[in-house]
PABA-756442 format. One record per residue (C-alpha): x, y, z; residue number from 1; residue in one letter. Coordinates in steps of 0.05 Angstrom, whole numbers, plus 32768, in hexadecimal, padded with zeros to 4 digits. Last residue first. Layout:
% residues N
+------+------+------+-----+-----+
:   px :   py :   pz :   n : res :
+------+------+------+-----+-----+
:    X :    Y :    Z : NUM :   A :
...
+------+------+------+-----+-----+
***
This chain:
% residues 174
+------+------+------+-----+-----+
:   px :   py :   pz :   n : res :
+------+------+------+-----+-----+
: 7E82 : 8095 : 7F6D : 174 :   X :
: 7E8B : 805A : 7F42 : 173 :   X :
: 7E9F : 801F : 7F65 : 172 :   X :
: 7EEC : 801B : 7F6C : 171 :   X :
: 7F12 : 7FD6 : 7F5B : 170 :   X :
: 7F22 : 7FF4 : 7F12 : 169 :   X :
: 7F41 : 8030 : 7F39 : 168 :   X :
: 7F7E : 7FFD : 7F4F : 167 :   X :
: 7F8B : 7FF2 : 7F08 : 166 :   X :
: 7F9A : 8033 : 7EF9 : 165 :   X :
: 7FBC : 8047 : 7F38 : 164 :   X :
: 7FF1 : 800E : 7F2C : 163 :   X :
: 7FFA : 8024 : 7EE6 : 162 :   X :
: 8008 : 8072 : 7F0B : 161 :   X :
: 8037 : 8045 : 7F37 : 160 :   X :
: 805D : 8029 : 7EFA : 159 :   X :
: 8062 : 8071 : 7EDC : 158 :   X :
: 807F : 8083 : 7F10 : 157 :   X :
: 80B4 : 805A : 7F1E : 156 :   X :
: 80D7 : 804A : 7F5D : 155 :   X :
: 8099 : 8023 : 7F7B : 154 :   X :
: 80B6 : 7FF3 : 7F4C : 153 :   X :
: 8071 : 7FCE : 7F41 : 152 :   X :
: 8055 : 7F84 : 7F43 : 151 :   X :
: 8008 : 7F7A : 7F44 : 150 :   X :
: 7FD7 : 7F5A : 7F70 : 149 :   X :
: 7F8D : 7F53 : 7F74 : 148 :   X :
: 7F71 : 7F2D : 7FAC : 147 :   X :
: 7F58 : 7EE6 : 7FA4 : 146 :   X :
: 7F2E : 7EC8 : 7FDC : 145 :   X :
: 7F2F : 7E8F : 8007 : 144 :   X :
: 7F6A : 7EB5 : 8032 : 143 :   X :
: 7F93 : 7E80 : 803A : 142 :   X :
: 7F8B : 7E58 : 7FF7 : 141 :   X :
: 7F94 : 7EA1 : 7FD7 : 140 :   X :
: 7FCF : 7EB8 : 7FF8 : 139 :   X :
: 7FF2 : 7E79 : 7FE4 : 138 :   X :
: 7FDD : 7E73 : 7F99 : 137 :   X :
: 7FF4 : 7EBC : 7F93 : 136 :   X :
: 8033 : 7EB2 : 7FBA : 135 :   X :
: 804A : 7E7C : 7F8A : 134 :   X :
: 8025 : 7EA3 : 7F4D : 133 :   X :
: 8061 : 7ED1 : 7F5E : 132 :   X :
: 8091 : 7EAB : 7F67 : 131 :   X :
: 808A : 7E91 : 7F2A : 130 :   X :
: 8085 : 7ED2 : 7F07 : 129 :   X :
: 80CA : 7EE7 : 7F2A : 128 :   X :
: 80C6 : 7F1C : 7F59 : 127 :   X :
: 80E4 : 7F5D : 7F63 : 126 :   X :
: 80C9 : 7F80 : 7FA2 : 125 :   X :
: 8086 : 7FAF : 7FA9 : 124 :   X :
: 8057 : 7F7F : 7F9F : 123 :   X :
: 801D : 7FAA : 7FA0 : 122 :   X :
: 7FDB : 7F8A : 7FBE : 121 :   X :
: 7F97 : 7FA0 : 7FAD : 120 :   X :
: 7F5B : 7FB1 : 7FD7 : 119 :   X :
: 7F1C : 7FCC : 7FD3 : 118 :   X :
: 7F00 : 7FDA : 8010 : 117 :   X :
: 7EB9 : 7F9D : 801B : 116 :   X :
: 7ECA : 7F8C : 8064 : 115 :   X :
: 7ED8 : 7FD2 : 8077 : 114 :   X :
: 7EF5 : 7FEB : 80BA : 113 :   X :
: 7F0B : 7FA1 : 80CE : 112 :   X :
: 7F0F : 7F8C : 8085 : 111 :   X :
: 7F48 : 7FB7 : 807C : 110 :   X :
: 7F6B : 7FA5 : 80B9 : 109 :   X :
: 7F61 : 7F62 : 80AE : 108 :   X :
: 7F7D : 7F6F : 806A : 107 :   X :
: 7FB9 : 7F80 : 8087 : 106 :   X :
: 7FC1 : 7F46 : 80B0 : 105 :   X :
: 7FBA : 7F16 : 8074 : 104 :   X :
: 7FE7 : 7F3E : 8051 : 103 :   X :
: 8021 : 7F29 : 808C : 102 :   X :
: 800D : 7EE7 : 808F : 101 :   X :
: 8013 : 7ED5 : 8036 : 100 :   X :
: 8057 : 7F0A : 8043 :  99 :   X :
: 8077 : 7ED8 : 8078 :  98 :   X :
: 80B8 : 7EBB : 8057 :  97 :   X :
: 80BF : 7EFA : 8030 :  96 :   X :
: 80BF : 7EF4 : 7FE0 :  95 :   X :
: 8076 : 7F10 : 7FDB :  94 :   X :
: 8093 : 7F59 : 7FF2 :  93 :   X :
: 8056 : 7F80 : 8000 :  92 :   X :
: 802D : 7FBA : 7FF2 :  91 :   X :
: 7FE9 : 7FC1 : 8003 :  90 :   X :
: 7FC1 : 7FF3 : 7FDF :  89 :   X :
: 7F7A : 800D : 8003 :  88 :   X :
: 7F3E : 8027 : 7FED :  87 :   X :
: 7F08 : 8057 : 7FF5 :  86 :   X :
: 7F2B : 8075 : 8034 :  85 :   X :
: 7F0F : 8098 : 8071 :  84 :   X :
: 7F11 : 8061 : 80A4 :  83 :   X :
: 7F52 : 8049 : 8080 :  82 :   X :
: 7F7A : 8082 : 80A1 :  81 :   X :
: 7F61 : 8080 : 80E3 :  80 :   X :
: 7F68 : 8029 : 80E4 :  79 :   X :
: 7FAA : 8029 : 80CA :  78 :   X :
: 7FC1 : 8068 : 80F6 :  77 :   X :
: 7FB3 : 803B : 8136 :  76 :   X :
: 7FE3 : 8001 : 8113 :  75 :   X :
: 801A : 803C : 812E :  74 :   X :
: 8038 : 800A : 815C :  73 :   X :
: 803C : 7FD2 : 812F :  72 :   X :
: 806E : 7FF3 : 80FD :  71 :   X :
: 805C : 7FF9 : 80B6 :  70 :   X :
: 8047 : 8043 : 80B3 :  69 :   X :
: 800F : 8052 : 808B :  68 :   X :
: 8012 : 807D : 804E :  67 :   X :
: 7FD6 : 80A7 : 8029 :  66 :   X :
: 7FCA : 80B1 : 7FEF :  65 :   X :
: 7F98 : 80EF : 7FE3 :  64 :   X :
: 7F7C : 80E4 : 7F93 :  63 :   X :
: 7F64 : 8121 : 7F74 :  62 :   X :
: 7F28 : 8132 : 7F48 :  61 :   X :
: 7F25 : 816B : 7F1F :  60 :   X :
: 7F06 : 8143 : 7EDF :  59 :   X :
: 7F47 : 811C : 7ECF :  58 :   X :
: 7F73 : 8109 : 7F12 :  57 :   X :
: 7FA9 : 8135 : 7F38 :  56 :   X :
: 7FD2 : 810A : 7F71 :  55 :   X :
: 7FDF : 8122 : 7FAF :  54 :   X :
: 8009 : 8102 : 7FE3 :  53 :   X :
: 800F : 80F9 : 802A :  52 :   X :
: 8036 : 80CF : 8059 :  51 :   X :
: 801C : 80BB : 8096 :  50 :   X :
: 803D : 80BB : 80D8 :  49 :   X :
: 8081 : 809E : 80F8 :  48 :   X :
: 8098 : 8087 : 80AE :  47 :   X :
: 80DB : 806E : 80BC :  46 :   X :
: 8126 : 8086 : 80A0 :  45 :   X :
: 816A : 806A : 8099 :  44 :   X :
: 815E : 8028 : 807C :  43 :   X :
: 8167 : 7FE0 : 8098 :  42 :   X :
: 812F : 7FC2 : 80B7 :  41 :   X :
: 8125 : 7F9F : 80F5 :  40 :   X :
: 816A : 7FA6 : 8110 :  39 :   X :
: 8168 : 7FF5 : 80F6 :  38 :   X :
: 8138 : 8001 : 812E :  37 :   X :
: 813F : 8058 : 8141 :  36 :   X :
: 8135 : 805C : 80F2 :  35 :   X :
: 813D : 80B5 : 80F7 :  34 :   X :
: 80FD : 80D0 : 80E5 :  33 :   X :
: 80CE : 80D2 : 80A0 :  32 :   X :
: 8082 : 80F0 : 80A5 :  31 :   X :
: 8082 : 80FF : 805A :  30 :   X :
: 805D : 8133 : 8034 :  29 :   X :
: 805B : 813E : 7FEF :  28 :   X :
: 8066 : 8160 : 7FC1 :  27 :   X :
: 80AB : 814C : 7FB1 :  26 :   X :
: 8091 : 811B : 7F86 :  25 :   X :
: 8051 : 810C : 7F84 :  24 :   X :
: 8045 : 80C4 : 7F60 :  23 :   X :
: 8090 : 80B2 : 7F73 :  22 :   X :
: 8093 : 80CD : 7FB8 :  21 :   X :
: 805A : 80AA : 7FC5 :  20 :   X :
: 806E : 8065 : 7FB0 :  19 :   X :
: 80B0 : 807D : 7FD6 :  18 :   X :
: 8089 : 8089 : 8015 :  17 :   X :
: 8066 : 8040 : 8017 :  16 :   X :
: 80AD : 8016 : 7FF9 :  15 :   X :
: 80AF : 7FD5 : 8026 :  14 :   X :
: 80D5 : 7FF8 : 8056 :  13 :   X :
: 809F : 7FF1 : 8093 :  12 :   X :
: 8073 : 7FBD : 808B :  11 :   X :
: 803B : 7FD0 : 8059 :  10 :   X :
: 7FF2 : 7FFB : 804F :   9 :   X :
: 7FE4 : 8027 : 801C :   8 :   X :
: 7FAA : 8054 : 8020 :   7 :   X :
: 7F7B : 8075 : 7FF4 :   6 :   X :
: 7F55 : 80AE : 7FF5 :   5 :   X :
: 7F26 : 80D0 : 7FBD :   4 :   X :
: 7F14 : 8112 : 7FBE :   3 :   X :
: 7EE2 : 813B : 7F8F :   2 :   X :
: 7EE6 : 8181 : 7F81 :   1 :   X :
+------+------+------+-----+-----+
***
């Protein structure tokens, strides 16, 4: 049996364990505690170690996904969990004041274990199409390279197996 790991990478709440959640369902596990910070983000619950998942491809394969926490403190995990990954998602909300800085530090991250990890970016908020090419156009004068990016409801499943789909068109052939 052949395994393939990816990882997605994203501030905290930007939708990581629900992506899972929603490619897994309840089979999966999740690394959710009490939100001791609620100032810095409002929800309940944080991801305090990495989430898990299993997803079942053609051919026996399966797909491990993998979720980071978003907080700063635990940017050790990032590094552990993309050392072993063929790829990596990054999701992020393109109508934040900061999101062109805040990808650019997760791809450093990426390219600091791997400097050739495919990579594509989830925009995991509703966005409007001109916003959209907004942030694209952005990201890509900063960077000096286009990255792949799509728009999901992590919420959805079939959206995130779509997601999946085109992500796998980045991967070599193993």
């Amino acid at each position: 049996m052949c395994i393939l790991r990816i990882v997605l990478l994203g501030p905290m709440g930007i939708g990581k364990t629900t992506a899972i959640r929603s490619l897994c369902g309840d089979l999966m596990v999740d690394c959710d505690v009490p939100n001791m910070d609620p100032s810095s983000v409002a929800k309940a619950n944080t991801t305090v170690g990495a989430d898990f998942g299993v997803v079942d491809l053609d051919g026996g394969e399966q797909l491990h996904i993998y979720g980071s926490p978003g907080q700063d403190r635990f940017d050790f995990m990032r590094g552990w969990l993309l050392s072993m990954a063929i790829g990596v998602i990054i999701m992020v909300d393109a109508n934040e004041t900061n999101a062109v800085r805040t990808v650019e530090q997760y791809l450093q991250t990426v390219f600091s274990v791997s400097e050739d990890m495919p990579c594509i970016l989830l925009l995991a908020r509703p966005i409007s199409t001109e916003a959209s090419d907004r942030f694209a156009s952005q990201l890509t004068a900063t960077l000096g390279i286009a990255v792949p990016m799509i728009v999901v409801d992590v919420r959805e499943r079939p959206q995130m197996l779509d997601a999946l789909d085109i992500f796998s068109s980045l991967l070599a052939p193993l």
